[in-house]
N, C-alpha and C positions, 0 to 999 in steps of 0.2 A: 727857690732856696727853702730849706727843710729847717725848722726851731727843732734841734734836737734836743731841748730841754721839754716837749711839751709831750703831752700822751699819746697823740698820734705815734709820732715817732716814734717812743720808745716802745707802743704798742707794735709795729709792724718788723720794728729792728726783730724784737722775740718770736715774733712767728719765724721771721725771714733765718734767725738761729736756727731754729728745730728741723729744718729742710736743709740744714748743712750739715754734713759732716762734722761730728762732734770729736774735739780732740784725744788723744788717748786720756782717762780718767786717773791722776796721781795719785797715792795715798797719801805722803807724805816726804817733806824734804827732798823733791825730784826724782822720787822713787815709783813706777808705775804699776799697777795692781799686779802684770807678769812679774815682778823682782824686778826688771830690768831698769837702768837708770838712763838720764841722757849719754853720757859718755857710751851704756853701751848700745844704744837703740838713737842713733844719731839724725834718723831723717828728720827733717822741717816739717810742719803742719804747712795742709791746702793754704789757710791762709798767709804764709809765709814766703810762698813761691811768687815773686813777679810773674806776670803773663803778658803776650801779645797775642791778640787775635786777625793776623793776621797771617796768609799762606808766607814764608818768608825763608830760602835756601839761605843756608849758613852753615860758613865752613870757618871757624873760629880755632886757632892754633893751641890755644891757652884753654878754651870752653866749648863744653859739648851742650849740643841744642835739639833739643824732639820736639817733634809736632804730633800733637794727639786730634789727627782728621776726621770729621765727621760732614755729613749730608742733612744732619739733622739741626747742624749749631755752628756758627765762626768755630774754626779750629783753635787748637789752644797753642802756642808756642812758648817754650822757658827753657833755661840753664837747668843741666841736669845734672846729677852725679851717677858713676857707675852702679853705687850701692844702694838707687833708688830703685821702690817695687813697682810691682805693677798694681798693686791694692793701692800706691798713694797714688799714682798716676787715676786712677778712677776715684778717687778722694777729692784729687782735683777738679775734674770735670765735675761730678757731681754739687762741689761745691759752686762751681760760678755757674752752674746749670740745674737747679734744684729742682726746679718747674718738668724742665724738658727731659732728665737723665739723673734721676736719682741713682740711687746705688741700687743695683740688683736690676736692674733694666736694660744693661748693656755689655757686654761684651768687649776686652782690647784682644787686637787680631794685629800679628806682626811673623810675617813668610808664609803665609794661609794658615796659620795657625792661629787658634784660640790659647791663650797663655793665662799662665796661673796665675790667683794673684802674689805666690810666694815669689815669684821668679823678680829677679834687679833685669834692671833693662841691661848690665853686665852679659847676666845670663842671655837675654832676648838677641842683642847686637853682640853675635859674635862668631860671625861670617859663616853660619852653617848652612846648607843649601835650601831653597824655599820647602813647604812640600808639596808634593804632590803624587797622585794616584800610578802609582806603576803596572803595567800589566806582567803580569806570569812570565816568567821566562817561557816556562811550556806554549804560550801564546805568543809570546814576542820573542825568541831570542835575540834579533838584534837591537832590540830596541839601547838606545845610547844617548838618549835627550840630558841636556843636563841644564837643568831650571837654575835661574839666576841663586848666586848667595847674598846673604843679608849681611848688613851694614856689620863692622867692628866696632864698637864702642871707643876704644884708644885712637881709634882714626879722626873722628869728631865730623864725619860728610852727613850727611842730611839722616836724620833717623825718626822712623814715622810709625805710629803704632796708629793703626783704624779704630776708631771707633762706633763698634756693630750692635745698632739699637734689635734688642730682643721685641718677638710679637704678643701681643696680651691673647691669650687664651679665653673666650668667654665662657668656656664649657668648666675651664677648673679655676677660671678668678686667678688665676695667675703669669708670670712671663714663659714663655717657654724656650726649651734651651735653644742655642744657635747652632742650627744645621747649613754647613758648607758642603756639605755632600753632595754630588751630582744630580740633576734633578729632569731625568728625560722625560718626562709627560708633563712639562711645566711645574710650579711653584705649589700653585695649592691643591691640583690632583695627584702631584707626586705626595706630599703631604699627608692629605686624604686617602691615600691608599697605603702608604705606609704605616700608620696609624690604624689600619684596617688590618695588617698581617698581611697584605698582598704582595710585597717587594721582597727580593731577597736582599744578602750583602753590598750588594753595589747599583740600588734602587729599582732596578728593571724587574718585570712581574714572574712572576712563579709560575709553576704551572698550573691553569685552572685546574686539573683535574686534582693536585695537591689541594687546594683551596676546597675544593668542593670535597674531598676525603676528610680533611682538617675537620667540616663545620665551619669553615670563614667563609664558605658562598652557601648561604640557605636558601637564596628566594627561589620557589618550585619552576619559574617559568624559567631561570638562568640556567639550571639544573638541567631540565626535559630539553632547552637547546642544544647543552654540551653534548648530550645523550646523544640527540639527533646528528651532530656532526660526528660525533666519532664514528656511528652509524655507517655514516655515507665517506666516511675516507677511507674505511676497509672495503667498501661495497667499490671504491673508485681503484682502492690498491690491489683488491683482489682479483677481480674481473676486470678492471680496465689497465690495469698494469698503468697504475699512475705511480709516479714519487707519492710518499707518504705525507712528506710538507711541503707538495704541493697541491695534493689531496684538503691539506686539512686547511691548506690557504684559500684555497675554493670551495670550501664551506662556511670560512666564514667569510667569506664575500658578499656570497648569493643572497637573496631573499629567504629564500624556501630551503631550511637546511638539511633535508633530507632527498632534496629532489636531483635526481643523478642526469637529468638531460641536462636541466640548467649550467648544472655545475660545469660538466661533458662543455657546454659552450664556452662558460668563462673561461677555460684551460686553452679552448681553441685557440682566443680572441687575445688575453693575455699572457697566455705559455706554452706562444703557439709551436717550439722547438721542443721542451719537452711533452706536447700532447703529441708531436708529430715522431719522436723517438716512442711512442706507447704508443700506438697503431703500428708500425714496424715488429714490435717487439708483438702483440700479438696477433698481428700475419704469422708469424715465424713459430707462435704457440699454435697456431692453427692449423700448421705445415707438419705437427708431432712432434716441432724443436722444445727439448728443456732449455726456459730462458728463465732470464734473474734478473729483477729490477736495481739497478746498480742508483743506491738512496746516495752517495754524494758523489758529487761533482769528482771525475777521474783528474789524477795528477800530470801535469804536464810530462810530456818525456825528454823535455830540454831540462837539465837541474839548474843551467844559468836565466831558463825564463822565473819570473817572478809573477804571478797573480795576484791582485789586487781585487777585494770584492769590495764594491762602491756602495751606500746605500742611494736610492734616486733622491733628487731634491724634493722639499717640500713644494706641494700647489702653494700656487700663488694665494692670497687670502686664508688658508685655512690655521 
Protein backbone atom coordinates (compact mmCIF):
# COMPACT_ATOMS: atom_id res chain seq x y z
CA UNK A 1 0.00 0.00 0.00
CA UNK A 2 1.35 3.50 -1.35
CA UNK A 3 1.34 6.83 1.41
CA UNK A 4 0.07 9.16 -1.22
CA UNK A 5 0.82 11.87 0.98
CA UNK A 6 4.50 11.27 0.95
CA UNK A 7 7.25 12.17 -1.99
CA UNK A 8 7.71 9.24 -3.45
CA UNK A 9 4.42 9.23 -4.50
CA UNK A 10 3.72 12.26 -5.51
CA UNK A 11 7.05 12.23 -7.24
CA UNK A 12 6.11 9.25 -9.60
CA UNK A 13 2.29 10.09 -9.89
CA UNK A 14 4.03 13.51 -12.00
CA UNK A 15 6.29 11.61 -14.05
CA UNK A 16 3.58 8.93 -14.66
CA UNK A 17 1.32 12.37 -15.75
CA UNK A 18 3.76 13.60 -18.41
CA UNK A 19 3.62 10.04 -20.27
CA UNK A 20 -0.18 10.54 -20.62
CA UNK A 21 -2.12 12.05 -22.63
CA UNK A 22 -2.77 15.47 -21.53
CA UNK A 23 -6.35 16.92 -21.54
CA UNK A 24 -7.45 19.30 -24.11
CA UNK A 25 -5.90 22.87 -22.44
CA UNK A 26 -9.02 25.37 -21.35
CA UNK A 27 -8.63 29.03 -21.41
CA UNK A 28 -11.27 29.89 -19.39
CA UNK A 29 -14.96 29.28 -18.17
CA UNK A 30 -15.16 25.77 -20.14
CA UNK A 31 -14.07 27.31 -23.12
CA UNK A 32 -10.97 25.39 -24.97
CA UNK A 33 -8.05 27.23 -26.72
CA UNK A 34 -10.16 26.02 -30.43
CA UNK A 35 -13.41 28.39 -29.22
CA UNK A 36 -14.99 25.23 -28.78
CA UNK A 37 -16.87 24.50 -25.44
CA UNK A 38 -18.03 21.26 -23.87
CA UNK A 39 -21.48 21.39 -25.13
CA UNK A 40 -19.93 21.77 -28.51
CA UNK A 41 -16.83 19.28 -28.47
CA UNK A 42 -18.63 16.63 -26.19
CA UNK A 43 -16.11 13.63 -25.96
CA UNK A 44 -14.93 12.40 -22.45
CA UNK A 45 -11.17 12.54 -21.70
CA UNK A 46 -8.86 8.76 -21.68
CA UNK A 47 -9.32 9.03 -18.22
CA UNK A 48 -12.93 9.18 -18.13
CA UNK A 49 -13.57 5.96 -20.26
CA UNK A 50 -14.01 2.68 -17.86
CA UNK A 51 -11.99 -0.22 -19.48
CA UNK A 52 -11.84 -3.97 -19.47
CA UNK A 53 -8.99 -5.78 -20.59
CA UNK A 54 -10.14 -8.45 -21.37
CA UNK A 55 -10.94 -10.28 -25.14
CA UNK A 56 -14.99 -10.11 -24.34
CA UNK A 57 -17.95 -10.43 -27.39
CA UNK A 58 -20.82 -8.15 -26.57
CA UNK A 59 -23.94 -7.60 -28.12
CA UNK A 60 -25.62 -5.05 -25.78
CA UNK A 61 -29.16 -3.72 -27.14
CA UNK A 62 -28.97 -0.35 -25.40
CA UNK A 63 -24.76 0.03 -25.62
CA UNK A 64 -22.20 -0.20 -28.16
CA UNK A 65 -18.77 -1.83 -27.29
CA UNK A 66 -15.24 -1.77 -29.19
CA UNK A 67 -12.28 -3.53 -28.56
CA UNK A 68 -9.11 -1.89 -29.38
CA UNK A 69 -6.77 -5.36 -30.12
CA UNK A 70 -3.39 -5.56 -29.98
CA UNK A 71 -0.31 -8.30 -29.82
CA UNK A 72 1.69 -6.02 -28.14
CA UNK A 73 -0.63 -5.25 -24.77
CA UNK A 74 -4.18 -6.73 -23.05
CA UNK A 75 -6.75 -5.28 -25.48
CA UNK A 76 -8.69 -2.54 -24.21
CA UNK A 77 -12.60 -2.90 -24.20
CA UNK A 78 -15.27 0.21 -23.31
CA UNK A 79 -18.78 1.69 -23.99
CA UNK A 80 -18.63 3.69 -26.89
CA UNK A 81 -20.41 6.52 -28.66
CA UNK A 82 -21.00 6.94 -32.35
CA UNK A 83 -19.30 10.42 -32.29
CA UNK A 84 -16.15 9.03 -30.70
CA UNK A 85 -12.70 9.58 -32.96
CA UNK A 86 -10.31 7.67 -33.66
CA UNK A 87 -7.58 10.25 -32.20
CA UNK A 88 -9.44 9.47 -28.64
CA UNK A 89 -9.48 5.88 -29.14
CA UNK A 90 -5.51 6.17 -29.38
CA UNK A 91 -5.58 8.83 -26.38
CA UNK A 92 -6.88 5.82 -24.74
CA UNK A 93 -4.54 3.36 -25.33
CA UNK A 94 -1.78 5.48 -25.01
CA UNK A 95 -2.98 6.55 -21.93
CA UNK A 96 -3.11 3.15 -19.95
CA UNK A 97 0.00 2.23 -22.15
CA UNK A 98 2.47 4.95 -21.96
CA UNK A 99 5.51 2.78 -21.62
CA UNK A 100 4.51 0.48 -24.48
CA UNK A 101 2.31 2.84 -27.07
CA UNK A 102 2.81 6.23 -26.81
CA UNK A 103 1.07 8.44 -29.11
CA UNK A 104 2.71 8.49 -32.60
CA UNK A 105 4.00 4.75 -32.35
CA UNK A 106 1.04 3.17 -33.65
CA UNK A 107 -1.42 2.85 -35.87
CA UNK A 108 -5.68 1.89 -35.54
CA UNK A 109 -6.45 -0.44 -38.62
CA UNK A 110 -10.35 -1.32 -39.06
CA UNK A 111 -11.27 -3.31 -42.82
CA UNK A 112 -7.39 -3.18 -43.70
CA UNK A 113 -7.47 0.14 -43.42
CA UNK A 114 -5.30 2.55 -41.75
CA UNK A 115 -8.02 5.41 -40.37
CA UNK A 116 -7.57 8.90 -39.66
CA UNK A 117 -7.54 10.24 -36.63
CA UNK A 118 -10.53 12.61 -37.61
CA UNK A 119 -12.73 9.85 -38.50
CA UNK A 120 -15.82 8.71 -35.32
CA UNK A 121 -15.94 5.12 -35.18
CA UNK A 122 -19.61 6.29 -36.97
CA UNK A 123 -17.69 7.01 -39.81
CA UNK A 124 -15.23 3.53 -39.29
CA UNK A 125 -18.50 1.00 -38.47
CA UNK A 126 -20.52 1.57 -41.30
CA UNK A 127 -20.95 -1.59 -43.12
CA UNK A 128 -18.66 -0.71 -46.11
CA UNK A 129 -16.79 -3.51 -47.80
CA UNK A 130 -13.17 -4.49 -46.33
CA UNK A 131 -10.41 -3.41 -48.86
CA UNK A 132 -8.57 -4.90 -50.77
CA UNK A 133 -6.29 -5.11 -53.79
CA UNK A 134 -8.21 -5.51 -57.04
CA UNK A 135 -6.68 -6.59 -60.16
CA UNK A 136 -7.40 -4.69 -63.69
CA UNK A 137 -10.34 -5.66 -65.28
CA UNK A 138 -7.86 -5.95 -68.48
CA UNK A 139 -6.17 -8.75 -66.28
CA UNK A 140 -9.18 -10.22 -64.60
CA UNK A 141 -12.39 -9.52 -66.12
CA UNK A 142 -14.10 -12.03 -64.14
CA UNK A 143 -12.98 -11.41 -61.25
CA UNK A 144 -16.27 -11.20 -58.68
CA UNK A 145 -14.75 -11.77 -55.08
CA UNK A 146 -16.55 -9.89 -52.61
CA UNK A 147 -14.53 -9.24 -49.22
CA UNK A 148 -16.56 -9.26 -46.03
CA UNK A 149 -18.21 -5.65 -44.92
CA UNK A 150 -17.63 -4.00 -41.64
CA UNK A 151 -19.46 -3.77 -38.71
CA UNK A 152 -22.63 -0.89 -38.48
CA UNK A 153 -22.19 1.03 -35.66
CA UNK A 154 -26.48 1.24 -34.97
CA UNK A 155 -26.21 -2.63 -34.83
CA UNK A 156 -23.87 -2.72 -31.64
CA UNK A 157 -22.26 -6.71 -32.77
CA UNK A 158 -18.78 -6.77 -31.82
CA UNK A 159 -16.64 -3.79 -33.27
CA UNK A 160 -12.75 -3.97 -33.34
CA UNK A 161 -10.21 -1.58 -34.43
CA UNK A 162 -6.32 -3.29 -34.44
CA UNK A 163 -3.98 -1.90 -32.99
CA UNK A 164 -0.60 -1.73 -35.51
CA UNK A 165 2.67 -0.90 -33.53
CA UNK A 166 4.92 1.24 -36.13
CA UNK A 167 8.78 0.09 -36.49
CA UNK A 168 11.66 2.44 -35.07
CA UNK A 169 13.92 3.50 -37.89
CA UNK A 170 17.57 3.63 -36.55
CA UNK A 171 18.79 5.42 -39.67
CA UNK A 172 16.24 8.52 -39.25
CA UNK A 173 15.49 8.19 -35.19
CA UNK A 174 12.18 7.97 -35.91
CA UNK A 175 8.63 5.57 -36.43
CA UNK A 176 8.04 4.79 -39.72
CA UNK A 177 4.83 4.73 -41.49
CA UNK A 178 2.77 1.40 -41.72
CA UNK A 179 2.91 -0.44 -44.77
CA UNK A 180 0.06 -3.09 -45.52
CA UNK A 181 1.08 -3.33 -48.86
CA UNK A 182 1.92 -6.66 -50.29
CA UNK A 183 5.32 -7.77 -49.58
CA UNK A 184 6.67 -10.79 -52.19
CA UNK A 185 10.33 -11.14 -51.20
CA UNK A 186 9.37 -11.16 -47.51
CA UNK A 187 9.21 -8.29 -44.93
CA UNK A 188 12.64 -6.68 -44.63
CA UNK A 189 13.93 -7.29 -48.28
CA UNK A 190 10.76 -6.15 -49.76
CA UNK A 191 11.40 -3.16 -47.60
CA UNK A 192 14.97 -2.76 -48.46
CA UNK A 193 14.44 -2.80 -51.85
CA UNK A 194 11.70 -0.52 -51.93
CA UNK A 195 13.52 2.05 -50.14
CA UNK A 196 16.19 1.33 -52.79
CA UNK A 197 13.77 2.48 -55.82
CA UNK A 198 13.71 -1.12 -56.93
CA UNK A 199 9.87 -2.03 -56.75
CA UNK A 200 7.43 -0.76 -58.80
CA UNK A 201 3.38 0.07 -57.68
CA UNK A 202 2.41 -3.17 -56.45
CA UNK A 203 6.00 -4.09 -54.87
CA UNK A 204 7.47 -6.56 -57.40
CA UNK A 205 10.90 -5.47 -59.14
CA UNK A 206 11.42 -3.47 -62.12
CA UNK A 207 13.36 -3.95 -64.64
CA UNK A 208 17.04 -4.29 -64.05
CA UNK A 209 17.92 -2.75 -66.99
CA UNK A 210 15.48 0.37 -65.83
CA UNK A 211 17.58 0.35 -62.49
CA UNK A 212 20.80 0.24 -64.12
CA UNK A 213 19.68 3.34 -66.70
CA UNK A 214 18.15 5.08 -63.64
CA UNK A 215 21.73 4.97 -61.52
CA UNK A 216 19.79 2.78 -58.75
CA UNK A 217 22.24 -0.22 -59.66
CA UNK A 218 25.81 1.12 -59.70
CA UNK A 219 28.05 -1.61 -58.51
CA UNK A 220 30.38 -2.40 -61.77
CA UNK A 221 30.26 -6.13 -61.18
CA UNK A 222 26.15 -6.08 -61.23
CA UNK A 223 26.31 -4.06 -64.23
CA UNK A 224 29.18 -6.31 -66.52
CA UNK A 225 26.69 -9.28 -65.30
CA UNK A 226 23.45 -7.64 -66.86
CA UNK A 227 25.64 -6.89 -69.81
CA UNK A 228 26.81 -10.42 -70.00
CA UNK A 229 23.30 -11.99 -69.95
CA UNK A 230 21.65 -9.95 -72.32
CA UNK A 231 24.72 -10.90 -74.34
CA UNK A 232 23.82 -14.53 -74.40
CA UNK A 233 20.02 -14.23 -74.75
CA UNK A 234 20.25 -12.72 -78.07
CA UNK A 235 23.22 -15.04 -79.01
CA UNK A 236 20.40 -17.95 -77.65
CA UNK A 237 17.37 -16.14 -79.48
CA UNK A 238 19.19 -15.51 -82.55
CA UNK A 239 20.94 -18.50 -83.51
CA UNK A 240 19.41 -20.91 -81.31
CA UNK A 241 15.96 -19.82 -81.88
CA UNK A 242 15.26 -19.82 -78.17
CA UNK A 243 12.14 -18.00 -76.34
CA UNK A 244 13.47 -14.64 -75.21
CA UNK A 245 12.36 -15.37 -71.52
CA UNK A 246 13.47 -18.31 -71.74
CA UNK A 247 16.79 -17.23 -72.84
CA UNK A 248 17.06 -14.72 -70.26
CA UNK A 249 15.76 -17.45 -67.64
CA UNK A 250 18.91 -19.44 -68.45
CA UNK A 251 21.13 -16.92 -67.99
CA UNK A 252 20.33 -16.18 -64.97
CA UNK A 253 20.57 -19.53 -63.72
CA UNK A 254 23.90 -20.55 -65.05
CA UNK A 255 27.01 -20.02 -63.40
CA UNK A 256 29.00 -18.51 -66.32
CA UNK A 257 26.56 -15.84 -67.81
CA UNK A 258 27.79 -15.75 -71.02
CA UNK A 259 28.51 -19.29 -71.70
CA UNK A 260 26.06 -20.67 -74.47
CA UNK A 261 26.75 -24.50 -73.95
CA UNK A 262 26.00 -24.30 -70.48
CA UNK A 263 23.16 -22.36 -70.92
CA UNK A 264 22.23 -24.89 -74.43
CA UNK A 265 22.14 -27.68 -71.29
CA UNK A 266 19.97 -25.94 -68.57
CA UNK A 267 17.23 -25.32 -71.38
CA UNK A 268 17.58 -29.23 -72.18
CA UNK A 269 17.36 -30.39 -68.75
CA UNK A 270 14.66 -27.71 -67.39
CA UNK A 271 12.75 -26.62 -70.79
CA UNK A 272 13.13 -29.62 -72.10
CA UNK A 273 9.71 -28.98 -74.51
CA UNK A 274 10.59 -25.57 -75.42
CA UNK A 275 14.50 -26.50 -76.27
CA UNK A 276 12.97 -29.38 -78.15
CA UNK A 277 10.23 -26.90 -80.12
CA UNK A 278 13.96 -24.75 -81.04
CA UNK A 279 15.69 -27.63 -82.58
CA UNK A 280 12.69 -28.28 -84.91
CA UNK A 281 12.30 -24.83 -85.67
CA UNK A 282 15.91 -24.74 -86.83
CA UNK A 283 15.90 -28.09 -88.77
CA UNK A 284 13.13 -26.28 -90.76
CA UNK A 285 15.54 -22.94 -90.96
CA UNK A 286 18.18 -25.25 -92.14
CA UNK A 287 15.64 -26.86 -94.88
CA UNK A 288 15.42 -22.71 -96.32
CA UNK A 289 12.08 -22.42 -94.26
CA UNK A 290 11.36 -18.74 -93.05
CA UNK A 291 10.45 -19.49 -89.26
CA UNK A 292 9.28 -17.14 -86.44
CA UNK A 293 9.88 -17.69 -82.78
CA UNK A 294 6.35 -17.50 -81.51
CA UNK A 295 7.43 -15.55 -77.79
CA UNK A 296 4.08 -16.53 -75.96
CA UNK A 297 2.37 -19.34 -75.38
CA UNK A 298 -0.41 -19.91 -78.37
CA UNK A 299 -4.21 -19.51 -77.27
CA UNK A 300 -6.34 -22.47 -76.98
CA UNK A 301 -8.72 -23.01 -79.82
CA UNK A 302 -11.53 -24.23 -77.53
CA UNK A 303 -12.86 -20.61 -76.23
CA UNK A 304 -14.72 -22.81 -73.44
CA UNK A 305 -11.20 -24.17 -72.34
CA UNK A 306 -9.69 -21.92 -69.52
CA UNK A 307 -5.75 -21.84 -68.71
CA UNK A 308 -4.55 -21.51 -65.60
CA UNK A 309 -0.81 -20.52 -65.29
CA UNK A 310 0.43 -22.00 -61.78
CA UNK A 311 3.45 -20.71 -60.33
CA UNK A 312 5.45 -24.05 -58.78
CA UNK A 313 5.69 -24.46 -55.10
CA UNK A 314 8.21 -23.24 -52.99
CA UNK A 315 11.45 -25.88 -51.83
CA UNK A 316 11.07 -27.07 -48.99
CA UNK A 317 13.40 -25.01 -46.50
CA UNK A 318 14.29 -22.18 -48.58
Amino acid sequence: RHDEGSRWWAAFTSVRSLLRPQPRPMVENGVYENGATDAEDPLPRPEEIEIETVDLYRHDEEQAYVTLMSQEVKSLNFAAEENYTVRLCKELVAYHYPDELPLGSFELLASNKIRSDEETLGEVFNGDEYYCDRPDEAEDPDFDWKPRKEQVFSDKMLMQLSIWKKEWDEETKSYEPVDLSYMPYGKELTKQWKKLGYLDGKNMLRDEGELIAEGKITDPDKIADYRKREGLTSTLRETHLIRKKDAWEAAGEIENKDDVDEALAWLQRHKEKDYNAALKLQGRRAEGEEVEVEEEEPEPDDPDVEVYVCEPPPLRGM
